[in-house]
KOLTI-134735 format. One record per residue: residue in one letter; x, y, z of N, C-alpha, C in turn. Coordinates in steps of 0.001 Angstrom, whole numbers, plus 500000, padded with zeros to 6 digits. Example, Ala and Ser with C-alpha at 12.3 -4.5 7.8 and 13.67 -1.06 7.14 Angstrom:
2
A513190494310507800512300495500507800513200496700507800 S512850497750507080513670498940507140512900500030507870 
***
This chain:
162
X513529488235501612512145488339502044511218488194500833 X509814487817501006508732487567499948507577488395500130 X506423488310499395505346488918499593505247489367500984 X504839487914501191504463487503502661504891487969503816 X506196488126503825507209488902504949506874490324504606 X506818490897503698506797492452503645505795493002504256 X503943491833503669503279492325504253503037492211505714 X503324491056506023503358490712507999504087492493508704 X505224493111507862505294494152508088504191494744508116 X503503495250506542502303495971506639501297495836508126 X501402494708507982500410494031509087500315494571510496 X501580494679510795502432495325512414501770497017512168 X502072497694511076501657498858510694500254499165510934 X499746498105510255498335498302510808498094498031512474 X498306497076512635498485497180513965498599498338515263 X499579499138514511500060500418515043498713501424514975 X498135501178513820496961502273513161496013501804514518 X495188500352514625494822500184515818495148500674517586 X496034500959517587496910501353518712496202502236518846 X496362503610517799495918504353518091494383505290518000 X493832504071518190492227504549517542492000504282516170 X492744504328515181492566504505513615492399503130513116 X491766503623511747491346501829511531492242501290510457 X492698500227511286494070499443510961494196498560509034 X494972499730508933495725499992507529496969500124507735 X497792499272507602499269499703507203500112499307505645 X501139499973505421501273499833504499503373500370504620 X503990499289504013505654499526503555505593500088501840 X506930500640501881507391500512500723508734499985500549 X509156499057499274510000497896498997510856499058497801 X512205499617498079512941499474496946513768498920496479 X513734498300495254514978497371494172515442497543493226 X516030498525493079516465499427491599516781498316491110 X516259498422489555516918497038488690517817497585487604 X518233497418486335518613497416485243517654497644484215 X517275498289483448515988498657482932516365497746481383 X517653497815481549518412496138479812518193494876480178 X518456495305481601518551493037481329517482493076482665 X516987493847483384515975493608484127516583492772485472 X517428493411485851518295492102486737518738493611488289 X518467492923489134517977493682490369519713494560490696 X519963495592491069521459496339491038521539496207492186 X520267496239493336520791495854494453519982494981496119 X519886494495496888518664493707497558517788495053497613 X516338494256497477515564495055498323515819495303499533 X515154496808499955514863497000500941514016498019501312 X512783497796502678512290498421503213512755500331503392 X511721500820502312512552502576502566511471503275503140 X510071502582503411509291503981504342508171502783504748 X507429502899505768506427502263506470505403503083507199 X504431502809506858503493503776507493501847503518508011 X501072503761508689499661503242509378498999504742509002 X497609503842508966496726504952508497496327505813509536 X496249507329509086496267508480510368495747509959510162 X494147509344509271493231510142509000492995510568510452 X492441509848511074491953510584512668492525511416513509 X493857510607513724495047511356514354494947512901513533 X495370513094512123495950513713511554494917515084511283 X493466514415511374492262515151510755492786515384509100 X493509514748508542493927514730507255492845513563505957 X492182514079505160491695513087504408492621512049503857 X493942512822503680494740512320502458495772511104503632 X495779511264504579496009510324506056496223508770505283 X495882508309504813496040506766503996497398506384504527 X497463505133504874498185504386505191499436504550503756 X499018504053502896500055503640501534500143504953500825 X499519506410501368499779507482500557501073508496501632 X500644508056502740502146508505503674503365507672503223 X502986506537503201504344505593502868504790505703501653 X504054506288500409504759506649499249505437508354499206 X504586509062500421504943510199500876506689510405500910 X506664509421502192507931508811502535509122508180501653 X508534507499500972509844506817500084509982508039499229 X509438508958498278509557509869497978510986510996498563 X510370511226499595511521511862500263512788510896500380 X512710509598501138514208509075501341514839508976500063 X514381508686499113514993508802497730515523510408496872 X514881511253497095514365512544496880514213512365495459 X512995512036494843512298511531493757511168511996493745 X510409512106492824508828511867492865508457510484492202 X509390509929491321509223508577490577509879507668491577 X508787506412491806508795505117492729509201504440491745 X509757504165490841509545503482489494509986501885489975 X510706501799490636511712500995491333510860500700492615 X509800500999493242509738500540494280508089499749493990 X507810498873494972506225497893495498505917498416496807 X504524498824496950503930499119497850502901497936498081 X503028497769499219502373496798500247501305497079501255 X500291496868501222499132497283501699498157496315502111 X497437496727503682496934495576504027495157495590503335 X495095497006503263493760496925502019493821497495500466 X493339496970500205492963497588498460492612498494498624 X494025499503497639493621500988497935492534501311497007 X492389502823497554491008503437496980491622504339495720 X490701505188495453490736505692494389492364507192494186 X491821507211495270492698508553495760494571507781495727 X494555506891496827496285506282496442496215505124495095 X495510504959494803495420504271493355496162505601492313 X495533506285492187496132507771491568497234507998491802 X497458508206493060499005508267493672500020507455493215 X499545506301492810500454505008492699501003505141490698 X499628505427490624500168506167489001500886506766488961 X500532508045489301501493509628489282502617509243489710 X503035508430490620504339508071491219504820506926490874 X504474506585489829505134505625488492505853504275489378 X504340503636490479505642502626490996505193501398489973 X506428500435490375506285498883489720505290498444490041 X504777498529491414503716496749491602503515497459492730 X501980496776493078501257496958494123500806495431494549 X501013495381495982500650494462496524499719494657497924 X498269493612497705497670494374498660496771492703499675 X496337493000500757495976491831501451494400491607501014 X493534492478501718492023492422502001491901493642500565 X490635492810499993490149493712498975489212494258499475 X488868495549498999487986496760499516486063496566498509 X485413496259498856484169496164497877483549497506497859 X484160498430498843483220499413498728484029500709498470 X485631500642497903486610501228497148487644501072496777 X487478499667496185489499499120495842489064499671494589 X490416499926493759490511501012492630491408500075492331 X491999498946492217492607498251491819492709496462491429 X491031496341491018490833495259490906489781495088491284 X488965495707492399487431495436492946486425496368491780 X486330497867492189485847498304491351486288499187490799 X487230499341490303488083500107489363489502499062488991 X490320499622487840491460499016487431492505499680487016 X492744500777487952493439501985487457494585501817486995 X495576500664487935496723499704487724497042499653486433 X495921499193485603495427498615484083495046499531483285 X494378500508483474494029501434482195495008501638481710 X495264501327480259495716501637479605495478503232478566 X494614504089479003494283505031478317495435505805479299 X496061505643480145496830506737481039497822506138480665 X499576507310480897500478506513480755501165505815481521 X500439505417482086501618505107483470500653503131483962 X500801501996483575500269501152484023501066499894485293 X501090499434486148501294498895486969501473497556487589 X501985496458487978501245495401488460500633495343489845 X499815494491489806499175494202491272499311493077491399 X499297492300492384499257491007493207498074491395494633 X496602490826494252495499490954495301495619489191496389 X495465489793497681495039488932498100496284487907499308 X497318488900499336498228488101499886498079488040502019 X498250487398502009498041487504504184496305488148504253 X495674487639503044493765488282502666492907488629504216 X493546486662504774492715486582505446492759486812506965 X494100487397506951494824487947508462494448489928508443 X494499489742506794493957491804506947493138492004506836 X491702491032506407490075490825506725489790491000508047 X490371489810508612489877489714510131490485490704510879 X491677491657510458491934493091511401490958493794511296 X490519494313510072489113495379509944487835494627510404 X487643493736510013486792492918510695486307493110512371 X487489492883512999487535492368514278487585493886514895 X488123494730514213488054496407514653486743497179514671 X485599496770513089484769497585513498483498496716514295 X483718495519514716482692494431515450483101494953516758 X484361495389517292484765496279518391484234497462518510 X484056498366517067483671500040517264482523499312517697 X480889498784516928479680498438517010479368498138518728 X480412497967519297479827496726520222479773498278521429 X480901498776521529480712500221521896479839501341521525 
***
């Protein structure tokens, strides 16, 4: 599987978030333990937690789509270090799982629709990147952009119209 496939997952996730009233964010997590010498993968990826955003449901702030799903891989691993895993997200997280994504030391973030009014990872912040913290990251912005635009899109032109 590629970007692309992981996030079409995300995508379904969000989907799910729609289902239930909530505004459609989903988000997987990818683990691939590698070799930290020769950088060479020990075993396939695979899908270890998936999750939709479920602030509403939950009355939880911390509800984020990609902060349950790192919730999650957390536990199936019983870790607090993602070090080994990519989180997949159909928006550019905010400030709050940007943090998360630090503290939980993952590889790479991959995200669809960028956030202008709180991606923390390339819009208006670069938390990924600071280098004043120890913990820095990759990102890949922009993948399935224009299929996780038009979900939020098409969701709150639905809330408005009601």
């Amino acid at each position: 599987m590629n970007d692309e496939d992981y996030m079409r997952l995300a995508i379904a996730e969000a989907r799910r978030a729609e289902s239930l009233g909530e505004v459609p964010i989903g988000a997987v997590v990818v683990y691939e333990p590698i070799d930290r010498g020769t950088r060479r993968p020990l075993a396939e990826p695979r899908v270890i937690s998936r999750a939709c955003n479920l602030r509403e449901t939950t009355k939880n702030p911390a509800g984020h789509a990609e902060f349950l799903a790192m919730q999650e891989a957390a536990r199936v691993l019983d870790a607090w270090r993602l070090s080994d895993c990519t989180v997949y997200v159909t928006l550019e997280p905010c400030i709050m799982c940007a943090g998360l994504m630090h503290q939980s030391r993952i590889a790479r973030c991959v995200f669809g629709a960028p956030d202008p009014k709180a991606g923390a990872v390339g819009t208006l912040y670069q938390v990924n990147a600071d280098e004043r913290l120890n913990h820095t990251f990759e990102v890949t912005p922009g993948v399935l952009a224009d299929e996780c635009s038009a979900l939020l899109r098409d969701f709150f032109a639905n809330k408005r119209k009601k």
